[in-house]
N, C-alpha and C positions, 0 to 999 in steps of 0.2 A: 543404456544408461540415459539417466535425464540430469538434463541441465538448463537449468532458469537461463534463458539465453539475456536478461535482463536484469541480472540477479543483485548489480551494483548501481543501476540506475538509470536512466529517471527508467520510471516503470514502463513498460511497453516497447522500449528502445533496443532493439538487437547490438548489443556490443562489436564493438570493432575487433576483437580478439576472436568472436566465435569462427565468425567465416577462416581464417586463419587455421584456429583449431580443428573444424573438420576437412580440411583440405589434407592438412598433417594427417591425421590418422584414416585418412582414403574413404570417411564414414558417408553417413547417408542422414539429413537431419531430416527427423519429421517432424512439422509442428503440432502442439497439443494444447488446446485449452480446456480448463476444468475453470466451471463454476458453482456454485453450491447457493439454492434457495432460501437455507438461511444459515447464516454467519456472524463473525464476530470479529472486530477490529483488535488486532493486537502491536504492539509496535515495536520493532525487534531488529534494529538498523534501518529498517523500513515499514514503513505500513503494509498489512500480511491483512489478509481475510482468512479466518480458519473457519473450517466447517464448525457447524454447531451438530451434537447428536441428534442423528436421526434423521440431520438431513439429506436433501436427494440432491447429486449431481449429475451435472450435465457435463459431457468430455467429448468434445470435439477437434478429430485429426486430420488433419489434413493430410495434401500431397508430398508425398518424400523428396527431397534438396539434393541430387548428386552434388560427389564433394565436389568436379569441375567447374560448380557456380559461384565458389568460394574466392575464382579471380574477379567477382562482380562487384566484390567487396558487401557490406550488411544488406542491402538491396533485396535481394532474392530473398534472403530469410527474414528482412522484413516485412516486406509484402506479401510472404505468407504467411505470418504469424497474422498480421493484420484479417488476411483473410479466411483463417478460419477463428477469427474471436465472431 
């Protein structure tokens, strides 16, 4: 399952409910960025990049989160979201 760990705001910020969330269901988060060469701004609760046709993405995953880090609170899933943008 994917989930915008960010999904409500500001952008880039790991919510305080994720860690929570996967600790509950015992999961395993890995982080994932996609970006796309060229795109298009659209506004839709928040400003979104959508790919445009045709173009080429780049999807970069990182290292998988046991849920155990989820007592570190957003921490650990922010510093790897960070680090693999």
């Amino acid at each position: 399952m994917g989930i915008a760990v960010d999904g409500h705001g500001p952008y880039g910020r790991v919510g305080d409910a994720f860690p929570r969330l996967v600790e509950s269901a015992g999961a395993v988060a890995v982080p994932v960025a996609v970006v796309a060469d060229r795109s298009s701004k659209v506004w839709a609760r928040a400003m979104l990049d959508v790919p445009r046709r045709g173009a080429r993405l780049a999807i970069a995953v990182g290292d998988a989160i046991p849920a155990d880090a989820a007592g570190a609170g957003p921490a650990p899933f922010q510093s790897a979201l960070v680090e693999v943008r």
